[in-house]
N, C-alpha and C positions, 0 to 999 in steps of 0.2 A: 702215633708218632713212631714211627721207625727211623731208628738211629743204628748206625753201623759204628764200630771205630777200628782203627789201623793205628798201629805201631809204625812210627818211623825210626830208624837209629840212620843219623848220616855220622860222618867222619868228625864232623865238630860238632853238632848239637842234634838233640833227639827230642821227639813230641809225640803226638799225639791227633790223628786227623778225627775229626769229628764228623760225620756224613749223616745229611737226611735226605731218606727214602723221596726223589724228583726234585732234588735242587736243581737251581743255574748253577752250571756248572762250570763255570767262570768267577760265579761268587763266591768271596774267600772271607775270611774273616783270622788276622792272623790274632791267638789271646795269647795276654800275657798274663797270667797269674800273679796275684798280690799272697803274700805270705811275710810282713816284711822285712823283704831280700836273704831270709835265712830258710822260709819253711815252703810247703805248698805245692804243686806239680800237678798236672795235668789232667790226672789221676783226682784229684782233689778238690778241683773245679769241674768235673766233666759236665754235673747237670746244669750248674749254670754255661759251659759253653753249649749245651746241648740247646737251652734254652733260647740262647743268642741262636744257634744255627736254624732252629725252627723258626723264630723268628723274622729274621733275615732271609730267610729259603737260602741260605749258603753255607756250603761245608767252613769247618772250623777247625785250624790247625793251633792246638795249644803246646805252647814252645815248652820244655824243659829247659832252664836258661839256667847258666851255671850261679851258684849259691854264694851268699858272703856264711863265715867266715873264712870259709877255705879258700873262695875268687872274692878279687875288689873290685872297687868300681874300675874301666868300664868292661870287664867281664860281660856282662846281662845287655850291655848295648850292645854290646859285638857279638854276639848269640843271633838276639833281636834283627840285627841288620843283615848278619848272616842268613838268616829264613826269609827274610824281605828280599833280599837278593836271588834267594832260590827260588820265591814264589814267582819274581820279575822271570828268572831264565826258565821258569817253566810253562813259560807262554802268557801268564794270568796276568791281564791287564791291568797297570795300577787302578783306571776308575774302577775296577771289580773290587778293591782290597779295603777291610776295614782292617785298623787296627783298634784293636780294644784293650782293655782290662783292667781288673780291678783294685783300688789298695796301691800299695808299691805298684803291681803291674800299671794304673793307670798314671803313674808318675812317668814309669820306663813306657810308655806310650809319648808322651809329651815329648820325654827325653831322645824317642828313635823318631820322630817327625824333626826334629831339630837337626838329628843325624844328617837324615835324609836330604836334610834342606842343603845341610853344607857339603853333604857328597856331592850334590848336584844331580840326584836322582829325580825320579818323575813321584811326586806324590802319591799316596795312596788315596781316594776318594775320601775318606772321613776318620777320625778318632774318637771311640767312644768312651771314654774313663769312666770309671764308675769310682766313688768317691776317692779320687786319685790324691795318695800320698805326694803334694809334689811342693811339700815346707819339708824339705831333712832338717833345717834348722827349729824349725816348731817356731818359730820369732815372729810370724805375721801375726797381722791384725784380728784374722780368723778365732787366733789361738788365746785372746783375750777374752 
């Protein structure tokens, strides 16, 4: 497995691109790390994004999205939508784009397709959560 990674810092949010050795290179995978919403980065999920990007045979850019308590909600969606927006103006087709993540992040996954819906942008191809935080309230059925 050869795995590369790249530093991004842009003007509002900074990550993490995760690349395997003959991807599609179209195929995107944007993650959003669960921590939750205080801890966690990029940095700290890499082998599981690594794993997703081996996977998927597609590079993986894992968002640094701004933190509670210092950012409140929606901080982390607008991060989120922010990279969704950069990965659209960077040519990468939505059917190429997964969003994923896990924990929190797979709640903020649910939460940036709903974004998405109501911007009126073009979907991403699929959402993958992995056991996605997405009762802040803990009051479902689930939780009984």
């Amino acid at each position: 497995m050869n795995i590369s990674d790249t530093i991004i810092s842009e003007q509002k949010y900074s990550g993490m691109w995760v690349e395997v050795k003959d991807t599609e290179p179209q195929r995107a995978i944007l993650y959003i790390h669960g921590g939750g919403f205080v801890i966690g980065s990029p940095k700290s999920h890499h082998e599981l994004m690594s794993r997703l990007a081996v996977s998927a045979n597609a590079k993986a850019l894992g968002l640094d999205y701004r933190r509670a308590p210092e950012n409140t909600f929606p901080a982390p969606i607008e991060d989120i939508m922010r990279a969704y927006r950069w990965m659209l103006e960077s040519d990468i087709e939505p059917k190429q784009i997964v969003i994923a993540g896990n924990s929190c992040g797979g709640g903020l996954s649910i939460a940036t397709l709903i974004s998405i819906r109501d911007e009126g942008l073009l979907q991403p191809a699929c959402a993958a959560c992995l056991s996605p935080w997405s009762d802040l309230e803990c009051a479902g059925e689930s939780m009984k």
